[in-house]
N, C-alpha and C positions, 0 to 999 in steps of 0.2 A: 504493500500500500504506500509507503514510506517515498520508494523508488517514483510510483504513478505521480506522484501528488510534487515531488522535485520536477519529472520529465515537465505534466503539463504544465505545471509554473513556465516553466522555459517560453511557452508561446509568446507571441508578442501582438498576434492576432495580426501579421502582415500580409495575410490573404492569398500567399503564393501558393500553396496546396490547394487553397480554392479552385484557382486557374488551371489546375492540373487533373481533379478528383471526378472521375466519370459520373458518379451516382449524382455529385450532384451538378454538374454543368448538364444531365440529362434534365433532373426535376428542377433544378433551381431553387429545393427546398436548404433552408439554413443549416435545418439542422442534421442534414444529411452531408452533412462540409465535415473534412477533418479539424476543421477549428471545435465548431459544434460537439464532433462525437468526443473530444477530451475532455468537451465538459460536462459531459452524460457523464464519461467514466466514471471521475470525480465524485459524479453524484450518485451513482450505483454503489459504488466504494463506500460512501460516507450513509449510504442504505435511506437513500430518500425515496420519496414514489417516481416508481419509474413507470410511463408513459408506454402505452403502444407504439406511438409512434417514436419513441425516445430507444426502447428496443428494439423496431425497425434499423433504426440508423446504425446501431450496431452491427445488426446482422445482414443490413445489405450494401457492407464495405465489402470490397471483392478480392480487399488486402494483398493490390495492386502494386503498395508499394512508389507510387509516382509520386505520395503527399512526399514519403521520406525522402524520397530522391531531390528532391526541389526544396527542401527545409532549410534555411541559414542556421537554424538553429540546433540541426540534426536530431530530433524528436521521435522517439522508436515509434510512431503511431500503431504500427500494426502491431507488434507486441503490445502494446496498449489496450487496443481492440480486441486481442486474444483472450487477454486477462480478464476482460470485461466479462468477455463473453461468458467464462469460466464460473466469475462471480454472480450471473444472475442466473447459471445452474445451479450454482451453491444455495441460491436463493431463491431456487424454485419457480424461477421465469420464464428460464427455457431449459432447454429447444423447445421449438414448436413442433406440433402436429405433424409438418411434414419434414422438418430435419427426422422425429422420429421413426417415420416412415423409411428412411434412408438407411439411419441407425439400425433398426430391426433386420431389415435384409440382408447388410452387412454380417449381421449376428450368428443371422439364420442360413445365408445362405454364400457369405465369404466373398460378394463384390456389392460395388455403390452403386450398381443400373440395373438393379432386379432381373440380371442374367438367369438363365440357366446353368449350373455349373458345370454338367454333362455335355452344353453346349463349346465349352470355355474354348476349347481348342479347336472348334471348327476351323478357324485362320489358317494352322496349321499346313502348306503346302504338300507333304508328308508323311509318313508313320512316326510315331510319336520317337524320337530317336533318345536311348536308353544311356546315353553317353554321361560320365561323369566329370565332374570338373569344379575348380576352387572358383573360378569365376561362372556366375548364374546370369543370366538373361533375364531379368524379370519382366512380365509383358505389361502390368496392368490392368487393370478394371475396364479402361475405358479402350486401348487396343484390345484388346480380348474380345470387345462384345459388341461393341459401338462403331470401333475406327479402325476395321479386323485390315485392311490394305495396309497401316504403320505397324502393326506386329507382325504381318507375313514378311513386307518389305525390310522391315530392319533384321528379322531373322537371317533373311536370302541374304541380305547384303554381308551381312558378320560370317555368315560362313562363308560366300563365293571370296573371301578379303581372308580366308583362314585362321578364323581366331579361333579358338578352343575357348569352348563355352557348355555350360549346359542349361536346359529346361526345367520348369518344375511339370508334370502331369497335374496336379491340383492346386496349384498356384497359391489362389485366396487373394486378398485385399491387404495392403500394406498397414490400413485402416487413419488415413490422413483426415478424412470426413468426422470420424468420433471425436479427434483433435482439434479439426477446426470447428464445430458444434460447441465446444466448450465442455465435453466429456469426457474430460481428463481422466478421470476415473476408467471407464470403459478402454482409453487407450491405452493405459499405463501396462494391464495384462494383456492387451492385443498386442501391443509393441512385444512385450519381454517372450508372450507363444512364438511370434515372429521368429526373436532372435536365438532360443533354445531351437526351435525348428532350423535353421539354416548351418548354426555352430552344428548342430548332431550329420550335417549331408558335407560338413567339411567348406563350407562357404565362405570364402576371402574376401572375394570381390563381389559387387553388384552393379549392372550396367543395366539402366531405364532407358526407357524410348517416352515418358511419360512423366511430366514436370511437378506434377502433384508428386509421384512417389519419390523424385529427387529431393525435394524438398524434407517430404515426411523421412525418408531415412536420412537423409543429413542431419537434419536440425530437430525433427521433431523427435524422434525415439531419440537422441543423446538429451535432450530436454527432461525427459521423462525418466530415462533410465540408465544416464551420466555415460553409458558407453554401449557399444556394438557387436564387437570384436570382425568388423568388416567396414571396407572403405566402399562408399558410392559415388559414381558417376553417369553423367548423362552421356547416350550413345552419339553425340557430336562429337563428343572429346578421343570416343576410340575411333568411330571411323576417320576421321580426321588426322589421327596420326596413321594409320592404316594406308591410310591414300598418299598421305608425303611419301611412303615407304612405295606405293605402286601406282602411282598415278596415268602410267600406260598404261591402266588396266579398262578406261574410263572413254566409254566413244563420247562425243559432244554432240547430245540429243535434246538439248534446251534451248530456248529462243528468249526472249524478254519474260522476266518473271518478278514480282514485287515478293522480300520474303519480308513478312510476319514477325516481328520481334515478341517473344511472350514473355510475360511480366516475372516468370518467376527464374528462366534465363539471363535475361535483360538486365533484371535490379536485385538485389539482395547484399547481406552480409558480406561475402566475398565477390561479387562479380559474378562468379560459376563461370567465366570463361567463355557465356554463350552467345556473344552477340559478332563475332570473326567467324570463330571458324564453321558455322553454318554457312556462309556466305561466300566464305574458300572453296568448302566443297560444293557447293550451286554453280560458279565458275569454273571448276572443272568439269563438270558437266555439261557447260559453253552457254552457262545460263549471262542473260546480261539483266545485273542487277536493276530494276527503278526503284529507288527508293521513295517510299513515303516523305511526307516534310517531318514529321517527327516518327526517329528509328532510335535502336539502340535503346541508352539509358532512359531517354527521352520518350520513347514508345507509349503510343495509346495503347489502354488494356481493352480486349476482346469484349469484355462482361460475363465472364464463365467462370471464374475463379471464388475464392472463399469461403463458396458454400450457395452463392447467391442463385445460382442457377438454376436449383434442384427447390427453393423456396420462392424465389421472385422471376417467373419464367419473364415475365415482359419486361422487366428491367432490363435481364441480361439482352434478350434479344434488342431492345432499341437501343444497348450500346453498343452493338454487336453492327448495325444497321449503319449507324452513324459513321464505325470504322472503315465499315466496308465500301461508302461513298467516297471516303478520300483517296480507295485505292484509286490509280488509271487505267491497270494492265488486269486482262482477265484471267490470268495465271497468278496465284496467291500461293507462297510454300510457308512451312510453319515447323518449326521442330516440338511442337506442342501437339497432343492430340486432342487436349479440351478445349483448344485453340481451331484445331482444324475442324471440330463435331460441334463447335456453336456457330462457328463464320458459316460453313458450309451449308448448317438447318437455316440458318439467316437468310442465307445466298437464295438458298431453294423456296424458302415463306415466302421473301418480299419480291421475288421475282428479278434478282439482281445480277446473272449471268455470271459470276464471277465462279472458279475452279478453285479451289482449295484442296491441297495435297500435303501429307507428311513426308518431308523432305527424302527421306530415305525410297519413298516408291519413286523419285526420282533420280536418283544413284543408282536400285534398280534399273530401270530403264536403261543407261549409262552403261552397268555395265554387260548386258545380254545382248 
């Protein structure tokens, strides 16, 4: 509390996260600004009544990241917003009705998109190959079931590129959604089954195609359960040194393509590394980049992240909407797959022509 109550002092109320914050340059409601939501916090923390719509503003931060990125002050907002969140489960607030919806399926059935689990592996180009190995491929919830083209293609690609890797047959959920819901509780033993599951099959390494579970195993299980005993990376970072190492391996079957910078790539703690070498590998491909007016650090968020998606479907989609007007080029790539399954449902509602692909179905392409 101690911490909350020093960070939000910091503000100075200079409005620069205002100009940045999607939810609310959407509604133009006040109190949906990162100014606003530190002083909800504040007042969650200090246990006043908190408001419907004061709760709202919490929870449909997309924890994008853009307020921090743009802060003179450097202001943890989204850790801010986590905690909140946390506190008005403590408090019997939330989640709501349909975070638990989310939650339960999770429970019951080991992903965040009411899959089939028997279905998981349809993607699968193959026979489920038996092979073992210290580094895992994990695919996600949402390639798995949702955006099966980024788990086929980044599969084909890691093997045709020779890395030794292996599969799970029954995967499950990293469980990043119980964490961003504010139930901590519930994640604290979904993380620690996680990590006794992967240490017992000998697991060192973890390489995602999926920015949520980057996130949740970097930051969120050491949050939780101060260690891992495994390092993770997103699948940019291997095929990218892959390709320095064989770059003739790579025909050039790309023409003008705008790539997608996503917010949990783009901005964070450390960088992550993600905002080059996607764009390296596009180029070998003989992609020719158009950039947006704002990329990189800079980047507009999609509207699909924090949780907001699966609770506020219209928000996400009319920022989604808004993003997708400033592209020019009807080729969109994305190394996000929650990135490329909201643009893409966007593209297809409002009737906006645009193509969205996870970048590795075109590296595929490239190299067959």
């Amino acid at each position: 509390m101690d911490w909350i109550i020093e960070q939000t002092g910091l503000c100075t109320e200079c409005q620069a996260c205002v100009d940045v914050c999607p939810t609310y340059k959407l509604t133009g409601k006040d109190l949906f600004s990162p100014v606003q939501r530190l002083k909800t916090a504040v007042k969650v923390f200090e246990e006043e009544i908190v408001t419907e719509e004061m709760l709202e503003s919490i929870y449909n931060c997309p924890k994008c990241m853009c307020c921090e990125n743009i802060c003179p002050e450097k202001i943890n907002i989204t850790k801010i917003v986590h905690k909140t969140r946390c506190e008005l489960v403590r408090r019997g607030l939330a989640p709501s009705e349909k975070h638990n919806k989310v939650i339960n399926g999770i429970l019951a059935s080991g992903n965040s998109v009411n899959g089939d689990p028997l279905k998981r592996l349809e993607w699968l180009p193959e026979e489920f190959p038996k092979h073992t190995s210290d580094t895992l491929l994990y695919l996600g919830c949402l390639p798995s079931y949702l955006v099966k083209d980024a788990a086929s293609a980044t599969y084909l690609v890691l093997k045709k590129l020779g890395l030794n890797f292996m599969i799970l047959e029954d995967e499950g959920c990293c469980g990043t959604y119980l964490y961003e819901s504010g139930r901590i509780d519930l994640a604290g033993d979904f993380f620690q089954k996680n990590v006794e599951r992967f240490a017992s099959l000998g697991i060192r390494r973890i390489i995602v195609p999926c920015n949520g579970c980057l996130k949740c195993f970097k930051y969120f299980y050491p949050d939780l359960l101060g260690g891992t005993g495994f390092s993770v990376c997103h699948v940019t970072e291997i095929i990218y040194d892959l390709l320095k190492q064989n770059s003739g391996a790579l025909k050039k079957v790309q023409g003008k393509i705008t790539y997608q910078d996503s917010c949990r790539l783009a901005r964070g703690r450390d960088g992550q590394g993600g905002i080059e070498e996607p764009r390296q590998i596009l180029r070998l491909c003989g992609a020719e980049i158009v950039e947006m007016e704002k990329n990189g650090k800079d980047a507009v968020c999609c509207g699909a992240g924090g949780g907001i998606r699966s609770v506020y479907p219209d928000l996400s989609l009319n920022i989604a909407t808004k993003l997708l007007n400033t592209i020019k080029t009807e080729s969109i790539a994305s190394a996000c797959p929650f990135c490329v399954f909201n643009l893409g449902y966007t593209s297809r509602k409002k009737k906006l022509g645009k193509n969205i692909s996870y970048f590795t179905k075109i590296v595929l392409d490239a190299l067959q």
